[in-house]
Structures are given as structure tokens and as C-alpha cells.
N, C-alpha and C positions, 0 to 999 in steps of 0.2 A: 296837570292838576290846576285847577282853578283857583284864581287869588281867593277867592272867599273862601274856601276849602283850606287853604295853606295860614287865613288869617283865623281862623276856628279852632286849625291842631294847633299854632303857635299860641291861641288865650286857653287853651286847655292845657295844654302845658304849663305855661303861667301861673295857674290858677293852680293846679296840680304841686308845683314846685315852693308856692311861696304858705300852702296848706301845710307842706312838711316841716317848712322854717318852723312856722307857731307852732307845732304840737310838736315838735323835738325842742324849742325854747323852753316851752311850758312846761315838757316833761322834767328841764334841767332846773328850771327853777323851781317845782316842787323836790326833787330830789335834794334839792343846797337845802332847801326850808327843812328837810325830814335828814338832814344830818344834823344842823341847830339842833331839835329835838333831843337827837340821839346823844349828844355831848351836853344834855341838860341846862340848854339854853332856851332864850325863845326868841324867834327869828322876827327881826325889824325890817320887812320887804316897803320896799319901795318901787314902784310900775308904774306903765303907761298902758293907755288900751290895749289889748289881746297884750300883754306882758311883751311885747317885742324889746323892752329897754327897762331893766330891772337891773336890780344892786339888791343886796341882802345883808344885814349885820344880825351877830348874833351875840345878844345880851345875857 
């Protein structure tokens, strides 16, 4: 197999693996914000771009 072949699967991999960090983050940080909700709070989110680093209180 040819390096540029091997360096293609390994950024598609990359790419692939760090797409599922953020959408399983993201999914978890709406999930905390829609429990807030449900215990008749309202959720104090604090984030950074694409939510990679979030904290939540609920008021």
C-alpha cells in the first residue's frame, strides 16, 4: 500500500472519529439541558465552539 493511500485512511479515520466526539458531546449536552427542564429549572450552559467544553447549572 502506498504512503499517500495509508495517509488518506488514517485522515479519514480522524476525521470520522473526532465527528463522533461532537455529536455524542452535543447529544449529551442537550440531554443535561432537557433534564434542567424536566425538574423545572432552566439550564445556565456555558460552551465553547462545536460545545467540545461545556458545564451546565440549573437554576
Amino acid at each position: 500500500m502506498k504512503t499517500k493511500s495509508k495517509s488518506l485512511i488514517a485522515a479519514t479515520i480522524t476525521i470520522f472519529l473526532l465527528a463522533i466526539a461532537i455529536v455524542s458531546n452535543y447529544n449529551s449536552l442537550e440531554y443535561t439541558k432537557e433534564a434542567c427542564v424536566d425538574n423545572n429549572k432552566t439550564p445556565v450552559v456555558d460552551h465553547n465552539l462545536l460545545a467540545l467544553n461545556w458545564s451546565v447549572s440549573c437554576k
